[in-house]
C-alpha positions in Angstrom: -6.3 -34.8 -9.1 -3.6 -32.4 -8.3 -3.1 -29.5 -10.5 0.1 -28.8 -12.5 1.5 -25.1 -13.1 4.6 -25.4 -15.2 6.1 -23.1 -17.8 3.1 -20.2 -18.5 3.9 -18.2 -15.6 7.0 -16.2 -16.5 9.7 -16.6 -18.3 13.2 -17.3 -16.0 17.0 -16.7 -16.6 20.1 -17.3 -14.9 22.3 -14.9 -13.7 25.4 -14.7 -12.0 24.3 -17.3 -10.6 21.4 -16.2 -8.6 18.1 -16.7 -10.2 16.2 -13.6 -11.5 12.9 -13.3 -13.3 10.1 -11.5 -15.0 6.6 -12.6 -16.3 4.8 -11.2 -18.4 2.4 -8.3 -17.6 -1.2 -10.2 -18.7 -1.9 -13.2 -16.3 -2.8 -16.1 -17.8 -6.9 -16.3 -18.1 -8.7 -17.9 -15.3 -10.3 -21.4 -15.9 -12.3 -21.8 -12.7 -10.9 -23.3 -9.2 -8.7 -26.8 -10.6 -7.7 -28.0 -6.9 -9.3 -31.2 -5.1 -10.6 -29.6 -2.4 -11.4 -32.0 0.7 -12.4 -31.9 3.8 -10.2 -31.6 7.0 -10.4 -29.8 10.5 -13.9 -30.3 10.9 -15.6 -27.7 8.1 -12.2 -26.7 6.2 -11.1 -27.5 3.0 -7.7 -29.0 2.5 -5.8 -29.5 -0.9 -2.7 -29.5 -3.2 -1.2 -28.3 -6.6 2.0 -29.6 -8.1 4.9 -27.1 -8.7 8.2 -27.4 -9.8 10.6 -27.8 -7.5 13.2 -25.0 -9.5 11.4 -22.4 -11.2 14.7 -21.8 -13.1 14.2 -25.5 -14.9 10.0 -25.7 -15.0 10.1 -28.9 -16.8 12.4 -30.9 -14.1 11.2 -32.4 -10.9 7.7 -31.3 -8.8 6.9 -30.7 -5.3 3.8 -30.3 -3.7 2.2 -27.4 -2.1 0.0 -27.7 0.5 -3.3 -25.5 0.4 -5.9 -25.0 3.5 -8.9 -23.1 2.8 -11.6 -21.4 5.2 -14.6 -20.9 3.0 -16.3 -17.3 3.0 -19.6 -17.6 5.0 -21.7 -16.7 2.1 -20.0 -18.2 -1.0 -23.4 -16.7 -3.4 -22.2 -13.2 -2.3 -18.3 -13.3 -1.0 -15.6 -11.0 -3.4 -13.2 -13.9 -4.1 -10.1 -15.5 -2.8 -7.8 -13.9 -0.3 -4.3 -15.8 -0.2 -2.8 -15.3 3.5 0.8 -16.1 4.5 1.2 -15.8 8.2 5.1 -16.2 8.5 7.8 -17.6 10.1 8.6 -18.9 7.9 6.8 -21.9 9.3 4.5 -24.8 8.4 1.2 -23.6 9.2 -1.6 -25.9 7.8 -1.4 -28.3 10.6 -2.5 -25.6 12.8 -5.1 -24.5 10.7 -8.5 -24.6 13.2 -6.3 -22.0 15.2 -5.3 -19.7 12.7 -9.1 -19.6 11.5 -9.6 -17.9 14.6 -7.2 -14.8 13.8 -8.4 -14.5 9.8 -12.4 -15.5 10.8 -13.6 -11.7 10.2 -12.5 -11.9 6.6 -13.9 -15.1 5.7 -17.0 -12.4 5.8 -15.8 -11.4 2.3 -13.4 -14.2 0.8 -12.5 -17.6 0.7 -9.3 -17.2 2.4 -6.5 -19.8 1.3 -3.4 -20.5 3.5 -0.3 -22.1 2.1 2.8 -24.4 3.8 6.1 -22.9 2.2 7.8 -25.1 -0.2 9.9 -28.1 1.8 7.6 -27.5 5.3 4.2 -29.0 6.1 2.4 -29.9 3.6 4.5 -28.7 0.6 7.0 -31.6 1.0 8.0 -31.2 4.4 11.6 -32.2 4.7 13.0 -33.7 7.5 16.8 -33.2 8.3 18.9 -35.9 9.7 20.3 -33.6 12.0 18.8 -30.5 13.7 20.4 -27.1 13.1 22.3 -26.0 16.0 20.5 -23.7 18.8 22.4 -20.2 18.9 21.6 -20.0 22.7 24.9 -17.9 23.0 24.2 -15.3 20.7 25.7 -12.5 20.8 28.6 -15.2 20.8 31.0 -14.2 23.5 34.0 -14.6 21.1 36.1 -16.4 18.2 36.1 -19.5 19.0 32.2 -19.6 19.9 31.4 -18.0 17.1 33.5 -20.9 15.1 32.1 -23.3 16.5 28.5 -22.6 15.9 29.3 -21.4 12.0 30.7 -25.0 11.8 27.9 -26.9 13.6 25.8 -25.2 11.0 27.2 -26.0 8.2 27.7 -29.4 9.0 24.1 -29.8 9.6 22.9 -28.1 6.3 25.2 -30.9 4.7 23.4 -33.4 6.1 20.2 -32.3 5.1 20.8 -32.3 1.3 20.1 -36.1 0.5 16.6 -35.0 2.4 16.2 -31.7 0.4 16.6 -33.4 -2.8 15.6 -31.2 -5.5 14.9 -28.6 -3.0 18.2 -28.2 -2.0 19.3 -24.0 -3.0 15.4 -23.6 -3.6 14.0 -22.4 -0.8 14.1 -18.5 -1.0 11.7 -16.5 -1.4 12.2 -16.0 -5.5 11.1 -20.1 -5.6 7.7 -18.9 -3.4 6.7 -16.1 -5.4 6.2 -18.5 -8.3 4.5 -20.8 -6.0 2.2 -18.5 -5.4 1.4 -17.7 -8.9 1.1 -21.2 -9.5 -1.7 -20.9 -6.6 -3.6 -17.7 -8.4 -3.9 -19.5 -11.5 -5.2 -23.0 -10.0 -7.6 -21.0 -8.1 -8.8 -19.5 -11.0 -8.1 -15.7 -10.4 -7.0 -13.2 -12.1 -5.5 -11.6 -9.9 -3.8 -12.0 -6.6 -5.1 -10.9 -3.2 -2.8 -11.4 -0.8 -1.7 -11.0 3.0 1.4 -11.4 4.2 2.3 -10.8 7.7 5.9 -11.3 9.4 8.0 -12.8 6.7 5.2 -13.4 4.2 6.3 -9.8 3.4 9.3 -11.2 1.9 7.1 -13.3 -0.5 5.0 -10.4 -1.0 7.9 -8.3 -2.3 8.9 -10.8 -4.5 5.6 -11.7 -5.8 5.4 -7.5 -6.9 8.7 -7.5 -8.4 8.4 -10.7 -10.4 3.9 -10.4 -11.0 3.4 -6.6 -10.0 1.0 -6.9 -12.7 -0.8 -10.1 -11.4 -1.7 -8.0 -7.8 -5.3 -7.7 -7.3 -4.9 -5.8 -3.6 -1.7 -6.7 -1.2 -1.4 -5.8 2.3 1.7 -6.4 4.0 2.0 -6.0 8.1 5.3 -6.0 9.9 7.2 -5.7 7.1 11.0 -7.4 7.1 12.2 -5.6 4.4 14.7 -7.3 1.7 16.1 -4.4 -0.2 19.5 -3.1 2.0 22.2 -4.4 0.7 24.2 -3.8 3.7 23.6 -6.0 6.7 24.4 -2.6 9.0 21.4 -0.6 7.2 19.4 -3.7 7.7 20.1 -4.2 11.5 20.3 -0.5 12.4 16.6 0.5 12.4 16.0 -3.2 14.8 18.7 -2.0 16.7 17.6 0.9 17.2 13.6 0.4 18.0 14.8 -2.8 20.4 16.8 -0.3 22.1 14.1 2.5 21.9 12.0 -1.0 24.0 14.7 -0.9 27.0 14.4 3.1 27.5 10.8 2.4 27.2 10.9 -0.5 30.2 12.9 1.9 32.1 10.6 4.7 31.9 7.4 2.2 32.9 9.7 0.8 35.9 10.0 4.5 37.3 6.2 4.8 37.4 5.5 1.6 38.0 5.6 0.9 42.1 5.3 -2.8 41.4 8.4 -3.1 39.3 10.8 -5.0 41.1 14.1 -1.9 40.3 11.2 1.1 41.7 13.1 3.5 42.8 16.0 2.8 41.2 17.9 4.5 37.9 17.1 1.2 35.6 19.8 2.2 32.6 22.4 2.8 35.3 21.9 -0.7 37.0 21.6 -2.1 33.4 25.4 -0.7 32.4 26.7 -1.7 36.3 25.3 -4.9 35.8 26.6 -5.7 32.5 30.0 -4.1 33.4 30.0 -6.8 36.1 28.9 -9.2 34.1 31.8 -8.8 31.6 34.5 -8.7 34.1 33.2 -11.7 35.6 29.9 -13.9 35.0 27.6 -14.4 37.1 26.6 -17.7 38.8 23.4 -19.5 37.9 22.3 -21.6 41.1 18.6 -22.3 39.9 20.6 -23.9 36.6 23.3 -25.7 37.9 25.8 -25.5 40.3 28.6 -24.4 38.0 26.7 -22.5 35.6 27.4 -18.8 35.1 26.2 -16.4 32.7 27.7 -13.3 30.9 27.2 -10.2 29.4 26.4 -11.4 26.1 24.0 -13.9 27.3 22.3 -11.2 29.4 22.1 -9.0 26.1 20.3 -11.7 23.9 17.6 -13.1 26.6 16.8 -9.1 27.4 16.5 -8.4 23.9 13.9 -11.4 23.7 11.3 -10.6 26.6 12.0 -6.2 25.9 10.0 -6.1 23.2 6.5 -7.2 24.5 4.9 -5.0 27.7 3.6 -7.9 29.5 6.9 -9.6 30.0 8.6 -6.2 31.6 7.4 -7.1 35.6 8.9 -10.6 34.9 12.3 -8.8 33.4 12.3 -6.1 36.2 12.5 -9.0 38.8 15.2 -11.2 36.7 17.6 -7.9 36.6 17.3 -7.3 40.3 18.2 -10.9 41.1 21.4 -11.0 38.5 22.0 -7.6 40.4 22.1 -9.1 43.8 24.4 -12.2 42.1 21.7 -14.6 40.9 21.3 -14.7 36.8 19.5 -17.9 37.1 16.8 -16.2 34.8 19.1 -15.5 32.2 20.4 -18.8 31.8 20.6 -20.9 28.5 18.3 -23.1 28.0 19.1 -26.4 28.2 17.2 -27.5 25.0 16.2 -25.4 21.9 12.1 -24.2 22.7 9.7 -27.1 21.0 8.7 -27.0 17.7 5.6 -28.4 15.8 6.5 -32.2 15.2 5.6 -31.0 11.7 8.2 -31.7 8.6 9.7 -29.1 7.2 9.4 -26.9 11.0 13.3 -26.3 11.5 13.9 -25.5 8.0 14.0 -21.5 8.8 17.2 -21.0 9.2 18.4 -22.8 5.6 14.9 -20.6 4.0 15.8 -17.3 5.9 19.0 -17.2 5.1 18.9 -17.6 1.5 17.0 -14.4 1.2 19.4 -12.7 4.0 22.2 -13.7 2.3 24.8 -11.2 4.1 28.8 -11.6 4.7 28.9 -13.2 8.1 32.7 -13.8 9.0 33.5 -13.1 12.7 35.8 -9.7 12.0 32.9 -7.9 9.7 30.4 -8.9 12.1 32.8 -7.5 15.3 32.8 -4.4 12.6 29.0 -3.8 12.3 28.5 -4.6 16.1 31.3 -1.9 16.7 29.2 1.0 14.8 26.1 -0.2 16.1 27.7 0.4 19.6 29.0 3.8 18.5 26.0 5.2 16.8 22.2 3.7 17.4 22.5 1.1 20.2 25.1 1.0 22.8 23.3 -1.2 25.4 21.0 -3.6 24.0 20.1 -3.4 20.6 23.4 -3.9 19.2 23.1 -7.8 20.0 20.2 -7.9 16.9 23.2 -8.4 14.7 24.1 -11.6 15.9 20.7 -13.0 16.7 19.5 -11.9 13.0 22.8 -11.7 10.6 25.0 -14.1 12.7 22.9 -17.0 12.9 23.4 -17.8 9.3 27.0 -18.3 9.6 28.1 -21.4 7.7 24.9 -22.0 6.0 25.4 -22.4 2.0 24.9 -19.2 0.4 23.8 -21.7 -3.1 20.2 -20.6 -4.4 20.3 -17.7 -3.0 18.5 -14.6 -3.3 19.8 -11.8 -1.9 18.8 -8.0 -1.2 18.7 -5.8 -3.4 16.4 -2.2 -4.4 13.3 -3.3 -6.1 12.0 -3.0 -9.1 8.2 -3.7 -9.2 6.3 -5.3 -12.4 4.3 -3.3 -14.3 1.0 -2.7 -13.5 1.2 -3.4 -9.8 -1.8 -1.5 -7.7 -1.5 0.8 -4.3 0.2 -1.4 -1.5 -1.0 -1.0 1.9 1.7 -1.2 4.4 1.8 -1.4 8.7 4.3 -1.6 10.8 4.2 -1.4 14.8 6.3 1.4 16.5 7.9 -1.0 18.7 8.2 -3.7 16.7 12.2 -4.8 16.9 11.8 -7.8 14.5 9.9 -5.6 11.8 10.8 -1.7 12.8 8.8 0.8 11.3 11.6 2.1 9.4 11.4 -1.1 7.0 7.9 -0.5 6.5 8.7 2.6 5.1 11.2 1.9 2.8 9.4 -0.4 1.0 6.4 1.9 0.9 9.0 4.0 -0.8 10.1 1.2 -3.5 5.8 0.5 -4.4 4.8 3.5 -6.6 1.4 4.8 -4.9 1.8 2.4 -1.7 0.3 3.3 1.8 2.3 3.3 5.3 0.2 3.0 8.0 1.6 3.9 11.3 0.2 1.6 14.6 1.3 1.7 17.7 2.3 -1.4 19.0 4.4 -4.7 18.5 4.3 -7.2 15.7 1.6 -8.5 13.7 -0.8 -5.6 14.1 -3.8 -7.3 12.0 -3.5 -11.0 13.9 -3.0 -9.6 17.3 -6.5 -7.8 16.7 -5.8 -3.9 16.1 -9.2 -2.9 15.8 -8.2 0.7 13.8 -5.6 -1.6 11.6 -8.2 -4.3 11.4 -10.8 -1.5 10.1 -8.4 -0.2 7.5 -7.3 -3.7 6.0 -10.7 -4.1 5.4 -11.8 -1.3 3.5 -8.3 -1.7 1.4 -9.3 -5.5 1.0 -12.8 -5.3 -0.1 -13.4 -2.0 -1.9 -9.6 -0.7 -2.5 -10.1 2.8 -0.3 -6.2 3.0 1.6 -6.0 5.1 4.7 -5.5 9.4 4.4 -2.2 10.1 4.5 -2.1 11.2 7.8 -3.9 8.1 9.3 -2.8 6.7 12.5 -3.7 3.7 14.0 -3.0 3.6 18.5 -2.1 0.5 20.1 -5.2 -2.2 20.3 
């Protein structure tokens, strides 16, 4: 029997036309776990509640969300239920035996219960008609490109709503929030435990500003924050750390006697190399005989393999080859990278950008790219603006949710936060500001990329746990150095 949550989680209003909400500070008392669990994967547990599909209009149509579970080892003894959101946002119950893996030490203390965002997966996976367009060009190299793709998007957002059905302008993270309300209450808690890594953070938020009150503990890693209003103050810090990645790549190539540019001034043969690239690109060979790539290209495929150490040998030889007149390396791809063949899987782009719903016309972005330029990230970083902002050009700004400052619930507990230093996608900056929205929440400062507690931070890993299980944050001046 699948469980129904309707109405007794919050009351809802309507304004300006983007949905806002509150619920009331008591949760609703527990009644005991209400989901059909079943087996699946071999020793999981797999089930469903029903949801509505607008949590503006909680008597209209229902969706399904799909719920995987890994039981605690010792269910006479564990501390409850520990609700985890991975990210994305993607589908992620289909890969459930993998992501055990990654969350098995905290099955030591909870059942830990997974989720597929509403319209992916499990949770009425939609399929579109059409694919969304592959921004393999971004930074676009001009007007036109720019047009192009904006329209391409738009058209194939329209053809997805017949699919969507009532889920079309419901997928933001305001719509998830409830879901996971709805989750609490048909597991029969209390109160929430949750973590959210990547862009669970963005449920996270909106779960304590909508049921601050309903938070049992919440620890949020690589935090994308969704307060700046401004796309600039949003981009600036990812800018700024991805560009922080390419000084960093230069510095281990003038150690490093294997790098393929030893011996050479790395940022100077960056700037030649993109100077040439600009007047003219460069040909492609190992692509195609008429293939040639440009600066901008060069830009977004550097900003892709910059930010993670063991792809800096492989980067080191791909400059040095566009150098000598061969950019074969930094060539489009020819098809978009594979995705699950899981429903739902190439919704991020309409569920993103409802919650990053920025201005994205060609002159204001040309604008934010030109201060970015000017003041945190004249080489490399400045191309995060497109890659981030810019691909949700034409998308339908309908249901959204947009940034804004927070304003927590009532009653919600100390938040532990981590971000990695070098983390472009989730800078530490991010991390910080929210800490600074959560009254009595906890930054944690780790060295490193993204994901700190799935990529097995041993200090992080030590301090989620002692948050998780007994509620003891790290001292102020706690540190955590790369795993």
């Amino acid at each position: 029997m699948k469980t129904k949550i309707a109405s007794l989680l919050g009351a809802v209003a309507v304004l300006g036309g983007v949905v806002v909400g509150s619920a009331s500070a008591q949760p609703p008392p527990a009644t005991g776990d209400s989901v059909a669990w079943r087996d699946c994967f071999d020793g999981l547990r797999c089930g469903e509640i029903a949801v509505p599909a607008d949590w503006s209009q909680p008597g209209g149509a229902q969706i399904e969300i799909g719920l995987g579970k890994l039981p605690a080892r010792d269910q006479a003894t564990k501390l409850g239920t520990l609700v985890v959101n991975p990210g994305g946002p993607n589908p992620v119950l289909f890969a459930l035996p993998a992501v055990q893996r990654q969350l098995d030490e905290l099955t030591n203390w909870f059942d830990v219960v997974l989720f597929d965002p509403r319209g992916m997966g499990e949770s009425g996976g939609v399929t579109c008609p059409e694919p969304m367009p592959f921004a393999a060009e971004l930074p676009p190299p001009d007007r036109e490109a720019y047009g192009e793709y904006a329209l391409a998007n738009r058209r194939s957002a329209k053809a997805c709503e017949p699919a969507l059905g009532p889920l079309r302008g419901n997928l933001n993270s305001w719509q998830v929030a409830h879901d996971m309300d709805a989750i609490r209450v048909a597991l029969g808690e209390s109160k929430l435990n949750y973590f959210g890594n990547s862009y669970g953070t963005m449920y996270g938020q909106a779960y304590a500003e909508l049921f601050g009150g309903h938070v049992g503990r919440m620890y949020l890693d690589s935090v994308g924050e969704h307060i700046s209003r401004d796309p600039y103050d949003w981009v600036a810090p990812k800018a700024a750390t991805l560009e922080n990645n390419l000084q960093r790549f230069a510095d281990w190539c003038q150690a490093e006697s294997s790098c393929a540019l030893a011996g050479r001034d790395v940022l100077s043969t960056w700037d030649n190399l993109l100077a040439e690239a600009e007047r003219e690109p460069i040909p492609a060979p190992g692509a195609g005989p008429d293939v040639v790539v440009g600066a901008e290209r060069i830009v977004a495929s550097t900003g892709e393999k910059v930010r993670r150490e063991d792809n800096w040998p492989a980067l080191a030889t791909a400059l040095a080859a566009a150098d000598s007149g061969d950019a074969t390396a930094f060539a489009p791809p020819s098809a978009p990278p594979p995705q699950p063949d899981v429903p739902g899987a190439a919704l991020m782009g309409i569920t993103t950008c409802a919650d990053l719903a920025y201005h994205t016309g060609y002159d204001e972005m040309k604008r934010a790219e030109a201060r970015l330029r000017a003041e945190v990230a004249p080489r490399l970083g400045w191309g995060m603006l497109w890659t981030t902002v810019g691909r949700c050009a034409g998308l339908p700004r309908t249901g959204s949710f947009p940034p804004h400052p927070l304003q927590p619930a009532p009653g919600l507990p100390p938040v532990l936060i981590a971000n990695g230093s070098n983390d472009g996608g989730a800078p530490p900056e991010h991390g910080r500001l929210l800490a600074s929205q959560l009254p009595g929440a906890r930054y944690l400062p780790a060295e490193g990329n993204h994901a700190l507690y799935l990529s097995g931070n041993r200090c992080v890993r030590d301090h989620v746990h002692r948050y998780l299980t007994a509620g003891e944050l790290p001292p102020p001046d706690a540190h955590c150095s790369a795993a």
